[in-house]
N, C-alpha and C positions, 0 to 999 in steps of 0.2 A: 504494500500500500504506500502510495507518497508521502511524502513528511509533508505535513501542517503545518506553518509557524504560525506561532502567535496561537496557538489552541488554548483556550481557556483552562484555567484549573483550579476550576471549579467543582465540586460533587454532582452525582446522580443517584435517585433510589431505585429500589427496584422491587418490587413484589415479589415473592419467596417463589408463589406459582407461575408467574410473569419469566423469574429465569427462570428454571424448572422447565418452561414450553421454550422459551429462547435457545436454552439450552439442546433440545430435539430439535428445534429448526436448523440448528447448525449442524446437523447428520441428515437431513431431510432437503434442506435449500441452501449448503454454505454461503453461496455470495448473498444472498437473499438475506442473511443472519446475518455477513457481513456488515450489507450495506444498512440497515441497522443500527449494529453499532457504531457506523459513520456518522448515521443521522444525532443519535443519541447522545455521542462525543463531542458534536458541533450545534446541538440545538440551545437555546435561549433558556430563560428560565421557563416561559410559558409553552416547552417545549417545539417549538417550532423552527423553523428552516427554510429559508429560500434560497436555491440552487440551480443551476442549468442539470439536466441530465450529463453535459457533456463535462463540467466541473466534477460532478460526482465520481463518472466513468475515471476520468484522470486521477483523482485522490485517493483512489482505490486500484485502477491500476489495470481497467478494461473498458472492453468496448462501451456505447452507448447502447447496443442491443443488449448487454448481459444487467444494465443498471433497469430497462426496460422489463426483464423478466422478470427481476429479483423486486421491483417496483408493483407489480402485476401481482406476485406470492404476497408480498407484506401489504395490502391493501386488502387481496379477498381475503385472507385470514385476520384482518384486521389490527394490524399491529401498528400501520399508519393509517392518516387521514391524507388525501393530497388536495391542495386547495388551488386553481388554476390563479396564476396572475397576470393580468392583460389577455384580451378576450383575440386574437391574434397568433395566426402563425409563428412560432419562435420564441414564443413569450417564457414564463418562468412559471414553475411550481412551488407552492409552498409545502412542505412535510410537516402533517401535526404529529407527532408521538402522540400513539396512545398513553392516555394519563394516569392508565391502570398499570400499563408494565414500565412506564420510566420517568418520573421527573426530577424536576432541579429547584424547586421553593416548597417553599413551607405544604405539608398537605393540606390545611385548611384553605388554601389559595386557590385548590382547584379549582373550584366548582365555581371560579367566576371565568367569563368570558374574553378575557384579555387577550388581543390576540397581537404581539410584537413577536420578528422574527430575526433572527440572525441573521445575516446574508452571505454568501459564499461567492466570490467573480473570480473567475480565472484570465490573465491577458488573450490567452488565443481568441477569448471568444468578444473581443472589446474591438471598434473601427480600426486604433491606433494604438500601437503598444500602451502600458504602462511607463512612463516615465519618471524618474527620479527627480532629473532636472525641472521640473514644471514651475512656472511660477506660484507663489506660496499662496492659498486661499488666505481671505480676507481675514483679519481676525479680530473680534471684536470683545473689550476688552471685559474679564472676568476675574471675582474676588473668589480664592475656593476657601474652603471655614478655614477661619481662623485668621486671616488676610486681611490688614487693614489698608483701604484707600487714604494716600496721602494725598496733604494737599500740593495744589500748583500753582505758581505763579503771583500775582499782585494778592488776590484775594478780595476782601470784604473789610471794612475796617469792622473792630469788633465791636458785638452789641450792647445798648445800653441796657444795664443789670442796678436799676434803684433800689431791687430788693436785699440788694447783699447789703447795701451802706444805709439804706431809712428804715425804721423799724413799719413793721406792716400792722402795730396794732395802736392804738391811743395808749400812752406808758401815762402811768401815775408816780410821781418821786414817793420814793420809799419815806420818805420823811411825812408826808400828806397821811400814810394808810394808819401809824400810827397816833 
């Protein structure tokens, strides 16, 4: 299989019985087990994935007919969900894991609808290679905790504060109370 960089390392659980049938998949459909635990290795917390068939093939280390097959087993046997993205020739698939044999948050997260995806691009399948050189995107600027904004420049002259030097209430001389 290709090396990944940058692979998350992060956990995933898994249901006792969940591998237990994973486990036979992989004597019954290896690549199909395989690709799999590709998708499971590289999905999100909300277990999801968007890939080319042909990123997948490559990261794995075969054709696109054999990511095709092994995509056909793990769908009727339902172990994915595939979600089409853009309604078009060429377009991309999303993979859901099932959330019965593998996720990556909390379990009580399940059972809501969230649905963000990790994404996978490989260059061969881009116009124009990937370049290093590219001029740098925009950047706009950001405190991360803990970071304080300093100030710049002329400024503000500073504000008038009568309450530090006038007292805020009517004073009686102590001399008066007795």
């Amino acid at each position: 299989m290709a090396e990944l960089s940058g692979v998350r390392g992060t956990w995933v659980q898994t249901e006792r019985a969940a591998h237990e049938a994973w486990a036979a998949l992989i004597g019954r459909q290896p690549r199909a087990a395989a690709l799999l635990h590709l998708l499971v290795a590289n999905m999100d917390r909300s277990g999801a994935l968007v890939a080319s068939q042909g990123t997948l093939g490559k990261l794995m280390g075969v054709s696109v007919a054999t990511i095709k097959r092994a995509l056909v087993v793990l769908t009727d046997e339902c172990w994915i969900d595939v979600v089409r993205v853009g309604s078009e020739r060429g377009g991309v698939n999303a993979y859901v894991v099932n959330r019965r044999v593998a996720w990556a948050d909390k379990r009580e997260n399940q059972r809501y609808a969230a649905f963000d995806a990790r994404i996978l691009v490989s260059e061969e399948e881009q116009e124009a290679p990937i370049s290093d050189n590219r001029p740098p995107l925009r950047q706009l600027p950001a405190l991360s905790p803990g970071d304080m904004q300093l100030p710049h420049g002329e400024g503000m002259p500073p504000p008038a504060q009568p309450a530090l030097v006038e007292p805020d209430l009517p004073a009686i001389p102590r001399e008066q109370i007795e």
